[in-house]
C-alpha positions as CSV (number, residue, x, y, z in Angstrom):
1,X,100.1,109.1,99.0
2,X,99.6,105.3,99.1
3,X,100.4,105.1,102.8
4,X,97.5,107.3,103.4
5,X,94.9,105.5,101.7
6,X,95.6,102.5,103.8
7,X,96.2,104.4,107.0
8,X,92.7,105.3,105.5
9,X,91.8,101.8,105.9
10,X,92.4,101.2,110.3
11,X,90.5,104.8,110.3
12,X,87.7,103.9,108.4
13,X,85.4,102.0,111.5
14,X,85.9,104.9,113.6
15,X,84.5,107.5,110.6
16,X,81.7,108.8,113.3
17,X,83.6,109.1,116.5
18,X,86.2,111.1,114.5
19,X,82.8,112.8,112.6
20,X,81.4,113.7,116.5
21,X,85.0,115.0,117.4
22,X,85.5,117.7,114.6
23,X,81.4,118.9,115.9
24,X,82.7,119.6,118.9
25,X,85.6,121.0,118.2
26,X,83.8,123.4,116.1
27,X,82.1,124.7,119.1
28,X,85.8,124.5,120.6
29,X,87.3,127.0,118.5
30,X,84.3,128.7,117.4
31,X,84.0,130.1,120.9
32,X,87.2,132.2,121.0
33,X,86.3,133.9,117.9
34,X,83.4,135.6,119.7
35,X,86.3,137.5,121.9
36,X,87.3,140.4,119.2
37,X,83.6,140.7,118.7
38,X,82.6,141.6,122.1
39,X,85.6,144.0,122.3
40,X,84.2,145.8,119.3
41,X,81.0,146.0,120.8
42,X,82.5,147.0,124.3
43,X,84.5,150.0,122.6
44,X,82.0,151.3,119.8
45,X,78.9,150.1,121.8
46,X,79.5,150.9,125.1
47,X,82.5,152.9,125.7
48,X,82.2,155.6,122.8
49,X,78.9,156.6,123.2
50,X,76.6,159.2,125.2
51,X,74.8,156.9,127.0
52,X,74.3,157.5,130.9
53,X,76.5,155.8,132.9
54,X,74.4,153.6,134.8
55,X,72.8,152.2,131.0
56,X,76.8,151.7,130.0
57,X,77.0,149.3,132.9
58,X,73.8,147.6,132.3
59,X,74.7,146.6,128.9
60,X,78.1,145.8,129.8
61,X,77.0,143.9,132.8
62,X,74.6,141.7,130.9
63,X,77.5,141.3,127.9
64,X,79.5,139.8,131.1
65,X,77.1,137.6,132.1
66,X,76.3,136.2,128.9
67,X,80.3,135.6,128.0
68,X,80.9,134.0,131.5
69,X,78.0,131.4,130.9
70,X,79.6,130.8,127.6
71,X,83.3,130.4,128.7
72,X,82.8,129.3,131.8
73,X,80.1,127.0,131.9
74,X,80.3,125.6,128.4
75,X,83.4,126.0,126.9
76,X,85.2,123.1,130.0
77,X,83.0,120.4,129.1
78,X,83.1,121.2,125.3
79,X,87.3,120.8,125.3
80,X,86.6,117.7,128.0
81,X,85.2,115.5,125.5
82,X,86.9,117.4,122.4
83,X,90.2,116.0,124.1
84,X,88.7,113.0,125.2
85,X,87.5,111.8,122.4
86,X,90.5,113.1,119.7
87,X,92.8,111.2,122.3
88,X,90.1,108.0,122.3
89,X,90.4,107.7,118.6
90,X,93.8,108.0,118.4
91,X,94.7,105.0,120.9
92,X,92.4,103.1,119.7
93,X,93.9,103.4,115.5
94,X,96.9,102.6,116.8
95,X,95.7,99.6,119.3
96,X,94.5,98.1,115.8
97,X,97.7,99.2,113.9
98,X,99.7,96.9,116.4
99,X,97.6,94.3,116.6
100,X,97.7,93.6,113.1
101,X,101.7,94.4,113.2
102,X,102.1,91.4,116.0
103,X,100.2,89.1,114.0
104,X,101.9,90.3,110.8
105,X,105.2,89.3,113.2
106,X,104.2,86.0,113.9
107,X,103.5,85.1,110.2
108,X,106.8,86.4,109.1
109,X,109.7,83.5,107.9
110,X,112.7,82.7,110.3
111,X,114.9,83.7,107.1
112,X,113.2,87.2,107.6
113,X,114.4,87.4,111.3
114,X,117.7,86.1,110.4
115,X,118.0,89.1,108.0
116,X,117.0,92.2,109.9
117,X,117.8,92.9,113.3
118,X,115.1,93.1,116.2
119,X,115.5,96.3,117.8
120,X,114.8,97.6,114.3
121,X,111.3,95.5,114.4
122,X,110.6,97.0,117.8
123,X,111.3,100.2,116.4
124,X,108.8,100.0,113.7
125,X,105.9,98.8,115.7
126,X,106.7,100.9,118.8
127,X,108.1,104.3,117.8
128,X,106.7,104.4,113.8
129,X,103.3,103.3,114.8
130,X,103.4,106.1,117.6
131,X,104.2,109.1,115.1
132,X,101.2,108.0,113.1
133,X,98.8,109.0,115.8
134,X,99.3,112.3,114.9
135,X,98.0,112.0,111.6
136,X,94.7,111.1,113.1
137,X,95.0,114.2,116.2
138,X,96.3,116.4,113.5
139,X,95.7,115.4,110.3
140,X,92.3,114.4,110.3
141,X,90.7,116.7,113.1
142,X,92.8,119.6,113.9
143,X,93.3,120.3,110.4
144,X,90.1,120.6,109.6
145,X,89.3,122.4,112.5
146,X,92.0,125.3,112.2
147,X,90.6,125.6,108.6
148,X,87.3,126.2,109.7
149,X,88.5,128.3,112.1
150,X,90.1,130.4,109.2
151,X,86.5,130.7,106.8
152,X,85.2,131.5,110.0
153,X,87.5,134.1,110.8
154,X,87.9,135.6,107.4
155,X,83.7,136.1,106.8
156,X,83.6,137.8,110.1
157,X,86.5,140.2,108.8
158,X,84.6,140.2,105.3
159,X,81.4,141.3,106.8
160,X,83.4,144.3,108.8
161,X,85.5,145.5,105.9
162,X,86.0,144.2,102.6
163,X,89.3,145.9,101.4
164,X,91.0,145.5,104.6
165,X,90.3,141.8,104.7
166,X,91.6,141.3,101.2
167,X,94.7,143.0,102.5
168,X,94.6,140.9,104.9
169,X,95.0,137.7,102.7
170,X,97.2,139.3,100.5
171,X,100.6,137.1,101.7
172,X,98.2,133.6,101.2
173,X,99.5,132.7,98.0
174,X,103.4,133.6,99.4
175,X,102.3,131.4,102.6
176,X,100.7,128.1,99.8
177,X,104.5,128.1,97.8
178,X,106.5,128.4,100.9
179,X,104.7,125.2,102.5
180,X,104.8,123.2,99.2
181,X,108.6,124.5,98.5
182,X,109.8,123.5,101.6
183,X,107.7,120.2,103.3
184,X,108.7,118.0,99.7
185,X,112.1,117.7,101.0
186,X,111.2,117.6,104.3
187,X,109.1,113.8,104.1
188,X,112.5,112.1,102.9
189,X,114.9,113.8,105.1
190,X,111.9,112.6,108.3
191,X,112.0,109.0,107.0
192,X,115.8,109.1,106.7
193,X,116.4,109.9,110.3
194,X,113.6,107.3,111.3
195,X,115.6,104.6,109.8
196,X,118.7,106.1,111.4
197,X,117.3,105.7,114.7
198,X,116.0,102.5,113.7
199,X,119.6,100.7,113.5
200,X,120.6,102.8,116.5
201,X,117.7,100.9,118.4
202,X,118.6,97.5,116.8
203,X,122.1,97.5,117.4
204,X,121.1,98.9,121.0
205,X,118.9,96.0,121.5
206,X,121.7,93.2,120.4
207,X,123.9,94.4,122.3
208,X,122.0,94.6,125.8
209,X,121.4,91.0,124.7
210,X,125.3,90.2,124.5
211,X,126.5,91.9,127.6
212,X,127.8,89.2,129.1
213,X,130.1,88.5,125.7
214,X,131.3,92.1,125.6
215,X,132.3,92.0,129.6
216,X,133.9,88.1,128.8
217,X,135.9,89.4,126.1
218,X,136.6,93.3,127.4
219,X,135.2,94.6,124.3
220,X,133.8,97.7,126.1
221,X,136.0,100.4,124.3
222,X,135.6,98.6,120.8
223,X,131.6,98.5,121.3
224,X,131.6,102.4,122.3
225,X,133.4,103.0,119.5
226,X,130.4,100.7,117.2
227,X,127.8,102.7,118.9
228,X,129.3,106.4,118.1
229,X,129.2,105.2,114.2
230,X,126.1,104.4,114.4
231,X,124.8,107.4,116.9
232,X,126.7,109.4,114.7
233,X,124.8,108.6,111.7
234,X,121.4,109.4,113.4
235,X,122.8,112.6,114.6
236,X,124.0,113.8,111.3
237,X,120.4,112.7,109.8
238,X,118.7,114.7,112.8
239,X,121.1,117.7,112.5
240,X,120.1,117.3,107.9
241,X,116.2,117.4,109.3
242,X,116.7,120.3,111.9
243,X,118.3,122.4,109.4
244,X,115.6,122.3,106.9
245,X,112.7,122.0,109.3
246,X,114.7,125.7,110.8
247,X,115.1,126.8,107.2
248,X,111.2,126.0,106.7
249,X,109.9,127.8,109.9
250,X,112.0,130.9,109.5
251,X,110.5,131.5,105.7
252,X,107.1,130.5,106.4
253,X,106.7,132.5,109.9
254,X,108.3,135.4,108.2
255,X,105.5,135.3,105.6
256,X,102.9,135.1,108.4
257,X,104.5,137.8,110.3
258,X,104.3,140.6,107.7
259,X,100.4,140.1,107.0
260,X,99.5,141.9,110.6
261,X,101.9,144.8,109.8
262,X,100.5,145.3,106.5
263,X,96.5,145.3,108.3
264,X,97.1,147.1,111.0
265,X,99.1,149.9,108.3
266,X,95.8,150.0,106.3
267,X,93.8,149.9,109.1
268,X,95.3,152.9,110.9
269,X,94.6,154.6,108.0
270,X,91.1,153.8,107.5
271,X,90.6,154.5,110.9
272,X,92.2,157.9,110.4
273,X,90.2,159.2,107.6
274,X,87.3,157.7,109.4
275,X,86.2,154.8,107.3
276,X,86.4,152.8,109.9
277,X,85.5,152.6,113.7
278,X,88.3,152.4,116.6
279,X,86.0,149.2,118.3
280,X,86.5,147.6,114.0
281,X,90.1,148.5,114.2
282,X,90.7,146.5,117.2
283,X,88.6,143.8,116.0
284,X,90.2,143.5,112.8
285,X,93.5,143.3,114.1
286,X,92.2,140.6,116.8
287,X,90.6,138.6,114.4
288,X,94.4,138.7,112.7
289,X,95.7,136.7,115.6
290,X,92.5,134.3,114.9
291,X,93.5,133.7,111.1
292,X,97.3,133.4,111.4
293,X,97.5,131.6,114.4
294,X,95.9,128.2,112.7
295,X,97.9,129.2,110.0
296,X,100.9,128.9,112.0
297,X,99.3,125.9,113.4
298,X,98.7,124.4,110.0
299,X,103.0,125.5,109.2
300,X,103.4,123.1,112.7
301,X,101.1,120.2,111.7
302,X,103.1,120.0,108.2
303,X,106.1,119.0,110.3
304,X,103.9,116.5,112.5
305,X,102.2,115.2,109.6
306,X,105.5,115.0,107.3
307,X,107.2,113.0,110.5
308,X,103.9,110.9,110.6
309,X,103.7,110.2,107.0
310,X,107.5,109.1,106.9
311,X,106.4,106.5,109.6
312,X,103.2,104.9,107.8
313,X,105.5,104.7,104.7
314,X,108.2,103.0,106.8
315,X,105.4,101.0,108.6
316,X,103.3,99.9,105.5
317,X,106.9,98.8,103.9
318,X,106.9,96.3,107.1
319,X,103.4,95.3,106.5
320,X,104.1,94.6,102.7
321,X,107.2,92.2,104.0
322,X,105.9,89.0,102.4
323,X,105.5,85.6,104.0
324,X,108.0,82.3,102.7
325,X,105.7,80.2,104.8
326,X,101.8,80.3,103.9
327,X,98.5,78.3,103.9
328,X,98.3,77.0,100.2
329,X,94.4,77.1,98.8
330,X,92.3,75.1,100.3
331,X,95.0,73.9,103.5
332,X,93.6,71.3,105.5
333,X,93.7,71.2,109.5
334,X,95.8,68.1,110.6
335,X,93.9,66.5,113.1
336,X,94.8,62.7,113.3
337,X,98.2,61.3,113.1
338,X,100.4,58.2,113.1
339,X,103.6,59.8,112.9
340,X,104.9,57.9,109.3
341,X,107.7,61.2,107.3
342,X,108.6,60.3,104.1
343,X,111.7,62.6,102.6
344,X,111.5,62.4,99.0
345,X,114.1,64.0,97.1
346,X,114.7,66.6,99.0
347,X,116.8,69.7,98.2
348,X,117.1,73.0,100.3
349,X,118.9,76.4,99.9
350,X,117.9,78.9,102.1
351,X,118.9,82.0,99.8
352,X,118.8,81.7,95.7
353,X,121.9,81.8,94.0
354,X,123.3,80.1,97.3
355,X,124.7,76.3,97.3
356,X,122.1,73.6,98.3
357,X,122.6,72.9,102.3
358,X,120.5,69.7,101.4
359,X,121.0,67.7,98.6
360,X,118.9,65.0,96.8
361,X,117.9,63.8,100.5
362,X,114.9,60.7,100.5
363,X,114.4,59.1,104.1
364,X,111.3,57.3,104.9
365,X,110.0,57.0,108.6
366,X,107.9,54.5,110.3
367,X,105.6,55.8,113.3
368,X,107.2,55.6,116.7
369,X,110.5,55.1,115.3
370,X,113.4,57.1,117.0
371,X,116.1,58.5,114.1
372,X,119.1,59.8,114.9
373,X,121.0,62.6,112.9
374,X,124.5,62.8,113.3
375,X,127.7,64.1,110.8
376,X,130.1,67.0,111.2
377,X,128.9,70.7,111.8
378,X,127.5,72.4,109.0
379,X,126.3,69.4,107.1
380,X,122.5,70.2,107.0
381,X,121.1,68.4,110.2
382,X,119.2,71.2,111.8
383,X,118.2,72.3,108.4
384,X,116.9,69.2,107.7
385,X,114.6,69.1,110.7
386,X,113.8,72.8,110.3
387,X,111.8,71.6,107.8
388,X,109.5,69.4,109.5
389,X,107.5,72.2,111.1
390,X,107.8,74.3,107.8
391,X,110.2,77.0,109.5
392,X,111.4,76.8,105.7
393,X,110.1,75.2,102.9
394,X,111.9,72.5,100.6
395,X,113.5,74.0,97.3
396,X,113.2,70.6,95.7
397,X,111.1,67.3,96.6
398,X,108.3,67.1,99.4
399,X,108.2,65.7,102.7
400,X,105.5,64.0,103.8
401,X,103.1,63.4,107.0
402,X,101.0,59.8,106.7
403,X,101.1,59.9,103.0
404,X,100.4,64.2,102.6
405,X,102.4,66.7,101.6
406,X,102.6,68.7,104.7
407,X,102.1,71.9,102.3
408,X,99.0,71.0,102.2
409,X,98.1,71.0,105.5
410,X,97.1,74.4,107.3
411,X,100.8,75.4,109.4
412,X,99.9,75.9,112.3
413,X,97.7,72.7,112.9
414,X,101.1,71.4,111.6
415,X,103.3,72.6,114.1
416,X,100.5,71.8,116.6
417,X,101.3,68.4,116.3
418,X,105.4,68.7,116.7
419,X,107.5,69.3,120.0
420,X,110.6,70.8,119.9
421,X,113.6,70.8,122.7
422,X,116.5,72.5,121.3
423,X,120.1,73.3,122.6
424,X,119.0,77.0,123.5
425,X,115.6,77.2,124.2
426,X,113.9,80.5,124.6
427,X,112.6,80.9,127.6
428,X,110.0,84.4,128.4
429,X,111.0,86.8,131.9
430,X,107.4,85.5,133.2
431,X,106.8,82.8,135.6
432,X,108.1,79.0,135.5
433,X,104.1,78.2,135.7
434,X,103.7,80.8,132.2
435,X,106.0,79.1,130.8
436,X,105.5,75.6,131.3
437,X,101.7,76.9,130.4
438,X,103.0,77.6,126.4
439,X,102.9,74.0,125.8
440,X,99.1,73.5,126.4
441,X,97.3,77.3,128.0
442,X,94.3,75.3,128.9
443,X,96.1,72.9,130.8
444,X,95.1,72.5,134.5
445,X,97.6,72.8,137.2
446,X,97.6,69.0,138.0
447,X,98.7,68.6,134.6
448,X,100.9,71.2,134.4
449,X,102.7,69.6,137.7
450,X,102.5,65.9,136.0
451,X,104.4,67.4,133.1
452,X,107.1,69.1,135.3
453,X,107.3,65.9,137.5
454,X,107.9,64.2,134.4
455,X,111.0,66.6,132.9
456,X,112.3,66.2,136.4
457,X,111.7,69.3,136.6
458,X,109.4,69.9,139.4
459,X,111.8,69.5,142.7
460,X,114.1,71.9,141.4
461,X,111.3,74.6,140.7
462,X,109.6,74.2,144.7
463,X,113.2,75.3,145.6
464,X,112.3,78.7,143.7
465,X,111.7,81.2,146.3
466,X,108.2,81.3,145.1
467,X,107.8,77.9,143.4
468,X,105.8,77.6,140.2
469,X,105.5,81.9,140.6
470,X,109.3,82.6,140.7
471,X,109.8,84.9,137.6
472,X,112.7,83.5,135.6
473,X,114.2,86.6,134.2
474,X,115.0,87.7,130.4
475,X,115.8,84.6,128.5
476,X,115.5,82.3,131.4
477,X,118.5,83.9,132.8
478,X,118.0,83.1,136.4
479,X,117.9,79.4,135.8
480,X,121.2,77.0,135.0
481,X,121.2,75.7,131.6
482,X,119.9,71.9,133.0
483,X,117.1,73.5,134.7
484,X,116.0,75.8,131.5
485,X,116.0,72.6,129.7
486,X,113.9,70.4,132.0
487,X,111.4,73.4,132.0
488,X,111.4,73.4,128.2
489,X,111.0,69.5,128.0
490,X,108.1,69.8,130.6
491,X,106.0,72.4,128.0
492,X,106.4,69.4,125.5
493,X,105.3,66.4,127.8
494,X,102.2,69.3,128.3
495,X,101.9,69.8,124.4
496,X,101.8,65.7,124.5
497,X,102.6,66.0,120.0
498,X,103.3,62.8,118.1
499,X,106.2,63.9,116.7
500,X,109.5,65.1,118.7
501,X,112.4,66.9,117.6
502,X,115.6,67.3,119.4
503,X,117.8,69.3,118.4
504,X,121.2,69.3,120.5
505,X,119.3,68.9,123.5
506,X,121.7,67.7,126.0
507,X,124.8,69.3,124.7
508,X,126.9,72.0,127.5
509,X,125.2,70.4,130.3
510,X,127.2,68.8,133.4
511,X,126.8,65.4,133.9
512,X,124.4,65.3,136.7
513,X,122.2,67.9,134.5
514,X,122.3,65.5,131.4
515,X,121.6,62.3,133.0
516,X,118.1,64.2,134.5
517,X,117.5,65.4,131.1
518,X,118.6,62.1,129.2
519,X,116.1,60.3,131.0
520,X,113.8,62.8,131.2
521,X,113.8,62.5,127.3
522,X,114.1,58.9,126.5
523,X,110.9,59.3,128.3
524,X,109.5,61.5,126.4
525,X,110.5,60.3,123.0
526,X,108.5,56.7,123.8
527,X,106.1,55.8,121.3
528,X,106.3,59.1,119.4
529,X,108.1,59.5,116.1
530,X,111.6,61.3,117.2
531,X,114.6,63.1,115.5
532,X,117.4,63.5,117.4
533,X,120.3,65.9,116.4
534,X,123.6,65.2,118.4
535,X,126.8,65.4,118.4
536,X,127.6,63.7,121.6
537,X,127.5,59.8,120.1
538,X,126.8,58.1,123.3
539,X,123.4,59.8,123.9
540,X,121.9,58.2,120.4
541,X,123.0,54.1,120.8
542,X,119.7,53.3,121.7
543,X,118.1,54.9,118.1
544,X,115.7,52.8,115.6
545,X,118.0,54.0,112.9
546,X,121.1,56.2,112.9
547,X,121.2,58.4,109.7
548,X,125.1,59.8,109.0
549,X,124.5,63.6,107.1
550,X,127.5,65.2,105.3
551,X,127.6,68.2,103.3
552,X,124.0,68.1,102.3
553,X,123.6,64.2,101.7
554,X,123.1,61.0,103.5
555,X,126.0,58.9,103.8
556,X,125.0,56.0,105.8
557,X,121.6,54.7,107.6
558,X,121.8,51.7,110.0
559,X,121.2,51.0,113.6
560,X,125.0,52.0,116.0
561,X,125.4,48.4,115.7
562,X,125.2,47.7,112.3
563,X,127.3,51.3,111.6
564,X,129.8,49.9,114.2
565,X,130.9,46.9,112.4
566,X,130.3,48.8,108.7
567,X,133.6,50.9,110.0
568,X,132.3,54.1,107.5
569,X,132.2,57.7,108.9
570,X,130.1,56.6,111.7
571,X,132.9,54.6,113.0
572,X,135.0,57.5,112.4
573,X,132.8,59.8,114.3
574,X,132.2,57.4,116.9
575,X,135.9,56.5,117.9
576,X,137.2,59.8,117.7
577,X,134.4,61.0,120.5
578,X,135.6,57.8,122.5
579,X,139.8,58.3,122.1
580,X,138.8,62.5,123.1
């Protein structure tokens, strides 16, 4: 029960609102229990006596009276904010439960996202953290509030008859082992079918992303066939959970169902042989509704709450993901810098027991200088500047900023002071101006429109048929590929960092797209410390230093010139791209 003692934890601040809500739903459910009392009254009070008519209708016109003020006049505002407030408490849990989820998200390693699939994120924060809410409704008020109704119920029903109440609770005990029998089971079997749908939703969710491929490539029967497997799986985990959750309500309402026919057997009899009154006998058997009905409530809840616990398990086990990337003990913010890297001995893997994708790799660089990474695909070039913001973390060696190991500086302040423009840049479905806006939200619209202007970017988005407004769709996806790019290079010239990274930035653009973008970013790139990853050789002639990278290792550092006349694998490279 370790995922209840933290739920424990996001419930904890809202201990009196929850405290307020069971009060009132005291005087909720305490008010229907008065029903079987004022039929006794009515039958052995009223009714079966000798008492003139017109003193029968007195008393039962003031009873009346008296109930209508109590069940019309307080009981709607008593379930109002009952409701109200059970619903209140509930959102709000969960509000906090996602909050700290997102931020959890945002802390997690790429490695982590390049391990699990997003859909089955989403389904974990969305549908898991949903199904806990019940705990809360259920678990911590209605519970306790069905209980009550129960003592309540059963010390009326002692006060009326002793050995007809203990006759009454005779099938308990039967009722305790059925619950515990069957809802051990029943927790596993929930969480299995959660995870079930989980990889239904993440495969879902990849493949609305890759449409377009499975049109392109006509995969559409192949992909139906994908999705049954998995659809299948959830539906034999669902039909697994319906059969035992069937199994568990036919036992335990059977067990509920023979209590009634074993009071209203003694009761007749009492009644017959006069021990009891006909008004008690009615009662009794009403107040039999009153205890089994929150017991049959209680046999529901333990199918919510079993669901809902499956969920905090599967949510906590999210939560308890641990973070590759973290602020080491006493990480300072990096506020002023020149721009100097030093790569000292640098080795990377990104998975243990894997081969090194960077090897031995030492690279010093001066401030302002403009380095170029080239070398076949595969040899560790993205990797190698994947490390610069700390996406990842060296294996071996350090890397470091103006003399400091960038570990120990706080990350984020880190990446604060690094641009990136990469070959597929993720762009949000909001508008061009939201997300030219993620390189600096503060930034005014003059300088929002400078940046744009700068990216030559800004003609092309006062075409949009609302201009700076024009919502860009899913991934950009109403924008060519040259205009996603000049909107990405205009959030950096907003950002304004000191050091730039471009990673296959003008690659699959047309010519008239990468000349805009070329300049755009020779621009950008001036008197700021700048990577460059290409493969096209002619965009990186104009470099400070050209560094060749293959299979993990540097292989040659000199200026196109220099590498030019050397005739080493940068000649290679170089002359093959020209003779293609």
């Amino acid at each position: 029960m370790d995922s209840i003692k933290r739920y424990l934890a996001f419930v904890k601040p809202y201990k009196w609102q929850i405290f307020w809500t069971i009060l009132i739903g005291l005087a909720k459910f305490g008010i229907p229990l008065m029903t079987p009392l004022i039929l006794k009254y009515v039958l052995d009070d009223i009714i079966q006596t000798s008492l003139p008519f017109d003193e029968k209708m007195n008393k039962l016109y003031w009873l009346m009276g008296g109930a209508a003020i109590i069940f019309v006049v307080l009981r709607p505002p008593i379930e109002y904010w009952r409701q109200y407030y059970a619903q209140w408490v509930g959102s709000k849990i969960l509000y906090d439960i996602r909050d700290k989820m997102f931020d959890h998200i945002q802390r997690l390693s790429l490695r982590f996202y390049s391990n699990n699939k997003s859909g089955e994120i989403i389904s974990r924060v969305i549908h898991d953290v949903e199904q806990t809410k019940t705990f809360v409704i259920t678990g911590l008020m209605n519970v306790w509030l069905d209980m009550a109704t129960i003592v309540i119920a059963v010390a009326i029903m002692f006060s009326m008859d002793f050995w007809l109440t203990i006759v009454a609770l005779s099938m308990l005990p039967v009722y305790a082992f059925s619950v515990k029998f069957f809802y051990a089971r029943l927790r596993q079997l929930t969480k299995d079918r959660s995870q079930a749908l989980a990889e239904v939703q993440g495969h879902l969710h990849e493949r609305v992303q890759g449409m377009s491929v499975i049109r392109s490539f006509a995969l559409e029967d192949h992909e139906q066939v994908q999705f049954d497997k998995r659809n299948s799986k959830f539906l034999n985990k669902a039909m697994d959970h319906t059969k035992w959750n069937a199994k568990t309500f036919s036992v335990v309402n059977t067990v509920t169902d023979i209590a009634p026919l074993l009071v209203i057997g003694f009761a007749a009899y009492q009644a017959i042989t006069g021990n009891i009154t006909i008004g008690a006998l009615v009662a009794f058997v009403a107040y039999m509704d009153r205890l089994y009905n929150p017991l049959r409530r209680l046999v529901n809840s333990s199918t919510t709450l079993t669901q809902s616990i499956a969920s905090m398990d599967r949510m906590f086990e999210f939560l308890d993901e641990s973070y590759d990337i973290e602020d080491s003990p006493g990480a300072k913010s990096l506020d002023n810098v020149k721009g100097a890297l030093d790569f000292e001995n640098v080795s990377f893997t990104y998975n243990e027991n894997e081969t090194d994708v960077l090897h031995n790799v030492s690279l010093s660089v001066e401030p302002g200088e403009t380095i170029a990474l080239v070398g076949m695909s595969g040899g560790g070039k993205s990797s190698l500047i994947s490390l610069i913001p700390r996406f990842y973390d060296v294996t071996e060696g350090s890397i470091k900023l103006d003399g400091t190991d960038i570990r120990d500086f706080q990350v984020r302040s880190l990446r604060d002071k690094i641009g990136m423009v990469l070959q597929d840049n993720i762009l949000f479905s909001e508008s061009v101006r939201a997300n030219i806006l993620m390189g600096n939200p503060d930034a005014s619209d003059e300088e929002m429109i400078s940046a744009a202007k700068a990216a030559n970017a800004h003609d092309f988005i006062m075409n949009l048929p609302q201009g700076y407004d024009t919502k860009i769709g899913e991934r950009g996806v109403k924008l060519s590929g040259g205009q996603k790019q000049r909107v990405a290079i205009s959030r950096v010239f907003l950002k304004n960092p000191p050091i730039l990274i471009l990673d296959e930035a003008t690659s699959a653009l047309d010519l008239e797209s990468e000349h805009l973008i070329q300049e755009a970013l020779e621009k950008l790139a001036k008197d700021r410390t700048t990577f460059i990853v290409a493969h096209r050789l002619s965009t990186i002639t104009h470099a400070d230093r050209i560094i060749v990278i293959d299979h993990g290792k540097i292989a040659e550092i000199g200026k196109h010139k220099e590498l030019m006349e050397k005739q080493g694998p940068y000649y290679d490279l170089f002359t093959v791209q020209q003779l293609s």
